[in-house]
C-alpha beads as a LAMMPS data file, in Angstrom:
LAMMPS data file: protein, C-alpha beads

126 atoms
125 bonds

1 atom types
1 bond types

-500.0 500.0 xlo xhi
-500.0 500.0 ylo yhi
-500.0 500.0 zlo zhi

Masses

1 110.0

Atoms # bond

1 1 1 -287.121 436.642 -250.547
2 1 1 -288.779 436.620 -254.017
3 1 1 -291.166 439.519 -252.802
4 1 1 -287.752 441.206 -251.998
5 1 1 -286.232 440.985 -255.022
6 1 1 -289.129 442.307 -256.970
7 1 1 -289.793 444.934 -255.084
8 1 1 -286.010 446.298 -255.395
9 1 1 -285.980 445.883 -259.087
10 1 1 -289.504 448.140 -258.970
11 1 1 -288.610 450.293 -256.839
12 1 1 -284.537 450.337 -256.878
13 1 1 -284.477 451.557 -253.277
14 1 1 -285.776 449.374 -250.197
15 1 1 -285.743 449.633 -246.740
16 1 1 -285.492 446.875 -244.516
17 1 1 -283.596 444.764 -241.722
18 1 1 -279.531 444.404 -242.520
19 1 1 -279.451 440.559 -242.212
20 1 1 -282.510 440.366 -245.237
21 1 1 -280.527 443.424 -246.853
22 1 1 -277.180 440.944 -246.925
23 1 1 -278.815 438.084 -248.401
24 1 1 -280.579 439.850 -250.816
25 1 1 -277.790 441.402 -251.970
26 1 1 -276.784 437.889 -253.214
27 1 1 -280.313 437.111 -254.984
28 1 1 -280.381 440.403 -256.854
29 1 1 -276.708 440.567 -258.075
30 1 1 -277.786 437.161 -259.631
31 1 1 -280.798 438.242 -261.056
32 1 1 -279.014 441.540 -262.432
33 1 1 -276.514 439.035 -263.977
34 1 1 -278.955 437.038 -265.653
35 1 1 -280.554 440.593 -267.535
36 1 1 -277.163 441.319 -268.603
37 1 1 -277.066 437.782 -270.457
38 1 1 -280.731 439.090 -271.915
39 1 1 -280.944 435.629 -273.839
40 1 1 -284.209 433.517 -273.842
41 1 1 -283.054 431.440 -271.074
42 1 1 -281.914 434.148 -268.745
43 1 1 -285.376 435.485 -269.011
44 1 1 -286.855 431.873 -268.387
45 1 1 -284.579 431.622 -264.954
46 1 1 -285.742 435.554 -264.037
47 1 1 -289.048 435.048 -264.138
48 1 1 -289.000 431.792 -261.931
49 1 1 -287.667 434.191 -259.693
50 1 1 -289.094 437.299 -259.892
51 1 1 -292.645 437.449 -259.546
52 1 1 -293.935 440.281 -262.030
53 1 1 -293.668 440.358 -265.803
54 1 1 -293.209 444.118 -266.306
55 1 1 -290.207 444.181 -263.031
56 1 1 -288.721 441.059 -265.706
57 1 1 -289.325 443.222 -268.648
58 1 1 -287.761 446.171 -266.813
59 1 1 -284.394 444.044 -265.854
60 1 1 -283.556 443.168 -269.228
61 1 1 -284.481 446.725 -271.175
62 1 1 -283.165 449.192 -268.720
63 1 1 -281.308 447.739 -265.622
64 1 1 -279.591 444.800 -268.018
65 1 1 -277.833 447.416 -270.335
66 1 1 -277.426 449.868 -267.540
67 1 1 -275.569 447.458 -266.041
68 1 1 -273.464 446.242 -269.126
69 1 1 -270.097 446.896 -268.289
70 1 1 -270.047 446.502 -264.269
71 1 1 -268.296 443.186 -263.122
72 1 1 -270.383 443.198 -260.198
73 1 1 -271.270 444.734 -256.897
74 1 1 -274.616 446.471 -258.670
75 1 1 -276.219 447.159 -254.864
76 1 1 -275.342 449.341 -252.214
77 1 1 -276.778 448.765 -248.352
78 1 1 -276.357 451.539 -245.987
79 1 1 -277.193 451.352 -242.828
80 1 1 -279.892 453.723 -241.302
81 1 1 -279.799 452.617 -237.234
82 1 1 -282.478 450.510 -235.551
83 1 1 -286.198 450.054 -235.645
84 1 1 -288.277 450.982 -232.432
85 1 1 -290.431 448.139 -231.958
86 1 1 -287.814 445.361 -231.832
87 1 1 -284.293 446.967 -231.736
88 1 1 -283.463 445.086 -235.499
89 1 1 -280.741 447.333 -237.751
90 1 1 -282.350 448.526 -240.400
91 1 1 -280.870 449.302 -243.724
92 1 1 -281.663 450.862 -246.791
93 1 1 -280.347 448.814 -250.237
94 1 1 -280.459 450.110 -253.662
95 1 1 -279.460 449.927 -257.204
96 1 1 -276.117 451.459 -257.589
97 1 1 -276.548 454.206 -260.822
98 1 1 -279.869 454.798 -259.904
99 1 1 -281.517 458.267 -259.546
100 1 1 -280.866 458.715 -256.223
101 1 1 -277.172 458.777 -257.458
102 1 1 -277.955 461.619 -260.393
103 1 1 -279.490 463.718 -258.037
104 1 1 -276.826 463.540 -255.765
105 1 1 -274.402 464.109 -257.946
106 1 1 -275.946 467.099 -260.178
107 1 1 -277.675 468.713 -256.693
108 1 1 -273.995 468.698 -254.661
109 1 1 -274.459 468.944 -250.664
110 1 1 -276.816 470.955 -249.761
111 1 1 -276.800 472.487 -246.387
112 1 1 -279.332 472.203 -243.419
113 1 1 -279.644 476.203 -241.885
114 1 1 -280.404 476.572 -238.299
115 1 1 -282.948 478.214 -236.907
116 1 1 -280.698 481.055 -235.659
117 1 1 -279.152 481.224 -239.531
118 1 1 -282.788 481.572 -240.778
119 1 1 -283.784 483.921 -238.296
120 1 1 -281.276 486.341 -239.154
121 1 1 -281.801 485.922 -242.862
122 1 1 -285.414 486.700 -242.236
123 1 1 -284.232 489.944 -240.104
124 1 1 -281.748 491.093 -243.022
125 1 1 -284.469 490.905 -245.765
126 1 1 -287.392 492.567 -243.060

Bonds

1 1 1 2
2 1 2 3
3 1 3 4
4 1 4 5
5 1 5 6
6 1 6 7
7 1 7 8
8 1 8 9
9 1 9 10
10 1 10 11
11 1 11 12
12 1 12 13
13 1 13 14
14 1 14 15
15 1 15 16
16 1 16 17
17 1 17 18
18 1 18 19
19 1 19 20
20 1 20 21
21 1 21 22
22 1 22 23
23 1 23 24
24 1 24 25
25 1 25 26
26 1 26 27
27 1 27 28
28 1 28 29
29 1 29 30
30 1 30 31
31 1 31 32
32 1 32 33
33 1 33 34
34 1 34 35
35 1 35 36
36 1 36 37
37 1 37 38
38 1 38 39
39 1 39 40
40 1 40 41
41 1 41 42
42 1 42 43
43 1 43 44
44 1 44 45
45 1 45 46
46 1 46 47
47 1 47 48
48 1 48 49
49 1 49 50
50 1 50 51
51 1 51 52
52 1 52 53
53 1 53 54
54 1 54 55
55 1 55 56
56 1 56 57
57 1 57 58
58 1 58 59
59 1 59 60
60 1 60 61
61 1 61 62
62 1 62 63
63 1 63 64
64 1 64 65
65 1 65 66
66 1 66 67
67 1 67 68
68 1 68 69
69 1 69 70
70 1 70 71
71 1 71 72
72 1 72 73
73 1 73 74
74 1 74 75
75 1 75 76
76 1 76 77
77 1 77 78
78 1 78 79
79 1 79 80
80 1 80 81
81 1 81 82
82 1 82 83
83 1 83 84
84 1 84 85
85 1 85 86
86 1 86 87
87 1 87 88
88 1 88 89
89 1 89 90
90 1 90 91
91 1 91 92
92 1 92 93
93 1 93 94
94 1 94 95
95 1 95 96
96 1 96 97
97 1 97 98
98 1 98 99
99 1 99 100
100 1 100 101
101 1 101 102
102 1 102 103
103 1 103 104
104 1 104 105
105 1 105 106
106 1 106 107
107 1 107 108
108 1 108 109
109 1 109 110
110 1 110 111
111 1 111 112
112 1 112 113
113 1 113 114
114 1 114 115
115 1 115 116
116 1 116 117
117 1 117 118
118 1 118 119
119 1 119 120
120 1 120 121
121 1 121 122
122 1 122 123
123 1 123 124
124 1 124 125
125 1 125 126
């Protein structure tokens, strides 16, 4: 679970299976809590926890204080169907505020064309 937690703090987007996803969930909200505190002590209890200095260093200068005024709830998991091998739901959990969520929100909803749609573009500018 440790490798879990570091990893999502890295990265801020994971996949992996939905009953891991729900307990990490847990783990990381405490972590998140703990940067927030960004005392001496809080960083003592991350680090026992979280297995790389610069993911700990990250927590409390960025995520911490990006974080500040949220009561909670700092993940989101959504779920992406199953894996082949085994049949296990997958999910995908990430930081909530993250850059997946700028991009999303500056881009808007972009639309997938069809092969027909692009064909006939293509014909109009021939």
């Amino acid at each position: 679970m440790r490798n879990l937690i570091t990893a999502l703090l890295r990265e801020e987007k994971i996949r992996t299976t939905d009953p891991k996803a729900k307990e990490l969930r847990r783990w990381v909200d405490r972590v998140i809590t703990l940067g927030k505190r960004g005392d001496l002590h809080a960083r003592r209890q991350a680090l026992s926890i979280v297995q790389d200095k610069a993911v700990v260093r990250k927590l409390f200068d960025t995520i911490g204080p990006r974080f500040k005024d949220r009561p909670g709830g700092y993940t989101r998991i959504i779920k992406i169907g199953i894996r082949h091998g085994d049949a296990a739901q997958m999910s995908v959990i990430e930081l909530v505020g993250g850059e997946a969520d700028k991009e999303r929100s500056a881009g808007g909803k972009k639309r997938r064309r069809s092969r027909r749609q692009a064909a006939e573009k293509q014909e109009a500018a021939a």
